[in-house]
N, C-alpha and C positions, 0 to 999 in steps of 0.2 A: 504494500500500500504506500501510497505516495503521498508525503505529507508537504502539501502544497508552499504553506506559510514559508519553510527551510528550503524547497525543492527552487522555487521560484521566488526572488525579492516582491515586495509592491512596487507596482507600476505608476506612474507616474508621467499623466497623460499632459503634455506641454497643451496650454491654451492655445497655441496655432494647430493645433490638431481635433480641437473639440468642436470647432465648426464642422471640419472636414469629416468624422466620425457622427452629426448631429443633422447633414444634408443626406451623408449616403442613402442609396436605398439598398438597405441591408437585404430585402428580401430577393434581388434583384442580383447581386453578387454570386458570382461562377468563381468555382477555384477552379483554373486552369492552370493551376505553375505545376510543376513536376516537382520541385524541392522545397521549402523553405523549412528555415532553421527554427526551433521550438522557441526561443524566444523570440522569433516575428510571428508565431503565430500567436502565441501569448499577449503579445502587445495588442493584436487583431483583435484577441476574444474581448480584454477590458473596452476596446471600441465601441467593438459589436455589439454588449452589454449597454453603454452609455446609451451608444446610438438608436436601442430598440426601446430603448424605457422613455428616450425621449419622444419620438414617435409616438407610442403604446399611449402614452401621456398624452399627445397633442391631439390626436384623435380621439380620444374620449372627453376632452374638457370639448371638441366640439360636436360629438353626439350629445351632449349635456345640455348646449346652448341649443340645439337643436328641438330633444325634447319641450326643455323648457319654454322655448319661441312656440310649442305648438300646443303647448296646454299639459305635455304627456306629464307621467312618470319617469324619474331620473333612471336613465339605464344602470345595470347593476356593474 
């Protein structure tokens, strides 16, 4: 078993990268490379994490205003 915390440092995502991580469209991403190394893929994952929570987020505060504009119940 792989104890992540020792295996891998925290990441530490520079602010010119969190636009770039926060437009992707993550669902949208092909891995076509034949290699890379585990800590670029590592650095991807915390991205990819930021990137889909913030998404995940943006689209539900607008099904929200959504509902709301139309009378409904807040989606769950």
């Amino acid at each position: 078993m792989l104890d992540a915390d020792r295996a891998y440092p925290r990441i530490d995502v520079s602010m010119n990268e969190i636009g770039g991580a926060l437009q992707q469209s993550w669902d949208e991403t092909t891995k076509q490379r034949a290699h890379v190394g585990t800590k670029s893929l590592y650095e991807e994952w915390s991205k990819y994490l930021l990137g889909i929570e913030s998404q995940e987020n943006g689209n539900y505060i607008a099904a929200l205003r959504k509902a709301r504009e139309a009378g409904e119940p807040d989606p769950p």
